[in-house]
N, C-alpha and C positions, 0 to 999 in steps of 0.2 A: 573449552565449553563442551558437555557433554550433550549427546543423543538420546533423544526417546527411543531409539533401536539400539539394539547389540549387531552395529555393521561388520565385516568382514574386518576391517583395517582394527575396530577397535578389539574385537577379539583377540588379533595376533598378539596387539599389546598388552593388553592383561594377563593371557596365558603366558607371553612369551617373560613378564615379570614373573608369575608365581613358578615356573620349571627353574627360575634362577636362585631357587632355594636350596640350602644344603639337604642332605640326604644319608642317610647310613649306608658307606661306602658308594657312593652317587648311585645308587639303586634308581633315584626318580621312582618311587613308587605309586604315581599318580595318573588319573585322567580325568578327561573334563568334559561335561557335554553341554551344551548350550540350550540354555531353551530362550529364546530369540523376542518371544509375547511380554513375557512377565514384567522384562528381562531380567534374566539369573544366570548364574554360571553354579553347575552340580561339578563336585568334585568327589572320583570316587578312590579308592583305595585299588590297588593296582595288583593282584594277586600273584601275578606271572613275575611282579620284580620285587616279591617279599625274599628275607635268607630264611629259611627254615631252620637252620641251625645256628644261625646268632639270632634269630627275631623268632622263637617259636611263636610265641604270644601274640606278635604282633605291634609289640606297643612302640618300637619307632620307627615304624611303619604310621602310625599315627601323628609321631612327632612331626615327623617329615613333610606329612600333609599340611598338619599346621603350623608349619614355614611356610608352605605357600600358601596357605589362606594368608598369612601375614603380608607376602608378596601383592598376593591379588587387590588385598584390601588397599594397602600404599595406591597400589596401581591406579583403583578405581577411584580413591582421592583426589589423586593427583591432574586426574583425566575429568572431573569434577561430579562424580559419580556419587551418590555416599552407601557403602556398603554395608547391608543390613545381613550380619550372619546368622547363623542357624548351624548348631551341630547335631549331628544324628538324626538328621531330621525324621526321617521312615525306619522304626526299630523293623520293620521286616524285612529289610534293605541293608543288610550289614555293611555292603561294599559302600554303602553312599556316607560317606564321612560327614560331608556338609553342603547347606548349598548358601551361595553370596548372592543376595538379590539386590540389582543394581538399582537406585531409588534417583530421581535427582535432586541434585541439592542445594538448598539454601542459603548453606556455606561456603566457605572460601578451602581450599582445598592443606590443610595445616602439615600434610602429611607431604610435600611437595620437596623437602630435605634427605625424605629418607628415598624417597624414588629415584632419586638423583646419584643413589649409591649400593642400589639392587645389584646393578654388574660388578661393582668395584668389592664387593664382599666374597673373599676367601677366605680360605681355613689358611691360615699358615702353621707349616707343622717344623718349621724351622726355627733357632735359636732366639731367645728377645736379648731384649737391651739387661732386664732387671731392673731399669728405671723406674721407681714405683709410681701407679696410679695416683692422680690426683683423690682427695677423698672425697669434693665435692662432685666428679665423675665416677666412684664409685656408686654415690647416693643415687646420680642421674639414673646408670644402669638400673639398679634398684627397683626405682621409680617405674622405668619402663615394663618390671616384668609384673610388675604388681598391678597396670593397668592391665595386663594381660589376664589377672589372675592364678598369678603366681607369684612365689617367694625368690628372690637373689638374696643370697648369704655368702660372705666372706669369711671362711676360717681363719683363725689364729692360726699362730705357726705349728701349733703344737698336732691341732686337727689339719693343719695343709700334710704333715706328715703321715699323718692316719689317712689323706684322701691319695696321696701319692701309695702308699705299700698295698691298700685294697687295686688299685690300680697295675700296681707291678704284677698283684697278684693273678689278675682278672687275665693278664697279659701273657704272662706264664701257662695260665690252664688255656687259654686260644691256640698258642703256639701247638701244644701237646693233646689237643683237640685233634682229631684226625680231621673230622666230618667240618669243622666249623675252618681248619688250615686251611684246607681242599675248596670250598666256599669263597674264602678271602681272595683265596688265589686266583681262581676263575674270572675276579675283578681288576685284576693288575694286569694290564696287557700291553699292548702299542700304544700309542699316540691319538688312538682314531676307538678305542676304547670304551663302551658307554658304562665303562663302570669309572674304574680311577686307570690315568694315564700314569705310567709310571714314575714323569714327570714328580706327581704332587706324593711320591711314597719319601717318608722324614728320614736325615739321618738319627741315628738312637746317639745318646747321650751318651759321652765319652766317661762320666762319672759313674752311671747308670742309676742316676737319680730319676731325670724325666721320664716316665714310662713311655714313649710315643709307639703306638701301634704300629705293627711289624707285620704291612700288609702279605709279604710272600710269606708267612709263617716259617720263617726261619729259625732251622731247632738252633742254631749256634749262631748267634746274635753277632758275634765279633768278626765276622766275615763280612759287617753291613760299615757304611761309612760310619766314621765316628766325630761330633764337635761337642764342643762344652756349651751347655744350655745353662740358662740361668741358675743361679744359686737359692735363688727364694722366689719362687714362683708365685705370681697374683693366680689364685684358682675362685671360682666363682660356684656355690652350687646352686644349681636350680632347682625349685621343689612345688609342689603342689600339698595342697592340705586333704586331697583324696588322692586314690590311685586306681579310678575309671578308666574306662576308652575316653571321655568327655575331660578328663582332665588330661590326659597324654594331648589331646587335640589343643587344648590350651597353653599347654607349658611347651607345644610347637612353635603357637603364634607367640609368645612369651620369649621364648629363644631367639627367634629370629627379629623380632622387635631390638633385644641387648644387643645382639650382632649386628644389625643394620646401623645402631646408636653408636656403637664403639667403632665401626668404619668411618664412622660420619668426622668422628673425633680423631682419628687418625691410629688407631687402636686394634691394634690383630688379635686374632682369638684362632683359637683351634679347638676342638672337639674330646673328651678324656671320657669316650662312651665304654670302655673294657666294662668298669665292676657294674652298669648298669646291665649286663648282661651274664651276670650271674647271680640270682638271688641273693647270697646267701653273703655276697659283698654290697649288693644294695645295699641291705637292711642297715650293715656296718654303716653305710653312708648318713643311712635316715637318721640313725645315732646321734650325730654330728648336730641336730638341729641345737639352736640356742633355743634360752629361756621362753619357753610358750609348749601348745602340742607337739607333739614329734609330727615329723612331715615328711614325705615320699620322695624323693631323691628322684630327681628325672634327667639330670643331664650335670656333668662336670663342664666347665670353662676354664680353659687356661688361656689369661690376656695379659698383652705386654704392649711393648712398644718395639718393631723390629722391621725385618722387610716383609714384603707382602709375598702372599703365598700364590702359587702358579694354580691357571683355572681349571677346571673339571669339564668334560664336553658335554653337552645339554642336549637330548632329544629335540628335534627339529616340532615347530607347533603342530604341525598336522599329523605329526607319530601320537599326539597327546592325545587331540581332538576327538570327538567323537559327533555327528552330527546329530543336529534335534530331530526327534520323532515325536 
């Protein structure tokens, strides 16, 4: 049953859902300030933990918000809230991405599955089975990004191969990137890490089919472990029919919507962000769209069926928080 306040206990809970969103290299690029009357939760965009040279732009800095809008919103479902969003709300207010105003609700809380699997969602960057998806869970996913307001598309094999070489390629100019190595690197550290533990860094494909990100920027790649990853990889791409800030923010909560669905189903996914961070492999990607307008490419998905991937360490709620004024 929910509250006519935003108490203390229910805050930790909602926050402590939307930090358990993925992030470009677990940056956590967010905070959140309460304002306690309305009740709403303002989330803002986190400057101090953007990369500057993989994210000049900014734009998944945006995505990453809107995973945890997507977190929050579950959250408040589930807690019987009904979450009424808003993106961009104050254009004079860059840093304010969105704000979620908590309404009570009427309804029954339908979101109450995916809450249940907020923690249980990781990236796994490890080998799958190559067991092919079912097609009626391919549609599901589908389904989910398009409430989102976004596009899921599945490539033929012909374009999985064209989404893999822009990828190997995206991977190659990171490595030989000095400024963006140096970057990567600064996020792979101990155990206790608040970027990526070294734990969750992949071994690379023995075949060097799967492009998996080579978080130490390793010039010579065969000094890293080696397994054979699947032979025909399910890729997924995600797209939007603009490429705003307001759609980066959508095709966040779109992402993490498919992610949270393919956990629910028993389904690992992992993250193929390289050619989104070079234009000029984007575009290649946008290419790719089927029969309609061309569309924006905002995120690769590689999903299988395998083991599940080790977790990332989360900012504690009160590093997030910020108090209402």
């Amino acid at each position: 049953m929910c509250s006519s306040t935003l108490d203390a206990r229910a805050v930790e809970r909602l926050v402590a859902a939307a930090v358990a969103a993925p992030s470009l290299h677990n940056t956590q690029p967010w905070r959140f300030r309460l304002d306690t009357d309305t009740p709403a939760v303002h989330i803002h965009a986190a400057a101090d933990r953007a990369l500057r040279h993989t994210d000049p732009v900014g734009r998944a800095v945006h995505l990453s918000v809107g995973c945890a809008i997507l977190n929050l919103r579950v959250a408040a479902a589930h807690f019987g809230w009904e979450p009424v969003t808003r993106l961009l709300p104050c254009p004079d207010r860059p840093t304010l991405l969105a704000t979620v105003r908590l309404a009570e609700s009427v309804r029954g809380a339908p979101s109450t599955g995916l809450y249940e699997v907020l923690w249980r969602r990781h990236s796994s960057r490890l080998p799958f089975s190559g067991r092919p998806l079912p097609s009626g869970l391919l549609a599901e996913l589908a389904q989910a990004a398009h409430l989102e307001g976004a596009v899921l598309r599945f490539p033929g094999r012909d374009d999985t191969e064209r989404v893999l070489r822009a990828t190997r390629e995206a991977e190659g100019r990171n490595r030989a990137d000095a400024d963006r190595a140096a970057e990567s690197r600064r996020l792979v550290s101990g155990p206790h890490s608040l970027g990526l533990s070294s734990a969750v860094v992949s071994p690379q494909d023995a075949l060097d089919r799967m492009p998996m990100r080579d978080f130490g920027a390793h010039r010579h790649p065969e000094v890293l472990p080696a397994r054979a990853f699947e032979t025909h990889p399910t890729l997924a791409l995600l797209s939007t029919a603009h490429d705003r800030r307001a759609d980066w923010l959508r095709a966040g909560q779109a992402l993490e919507h498919v992610l949270l669905l393919a956990t629910w189903c028993g389904v690992r996914a992992s993250l193929l962000h390289q050619a989104m961070e070079w234009p000029d492999l984007r575009r290649v990607l946008d290419g790719l769209s089927a029969d309609g307008p061309r569309l924006n490419t905002q995120m690769v998905i590689r999903l299988g069926y395998g083991p599940e991937g080790p977790s990332s360490p989360r900012r504690p709620v009160e590093e997030v928080v910020e108090a209402d004024v």
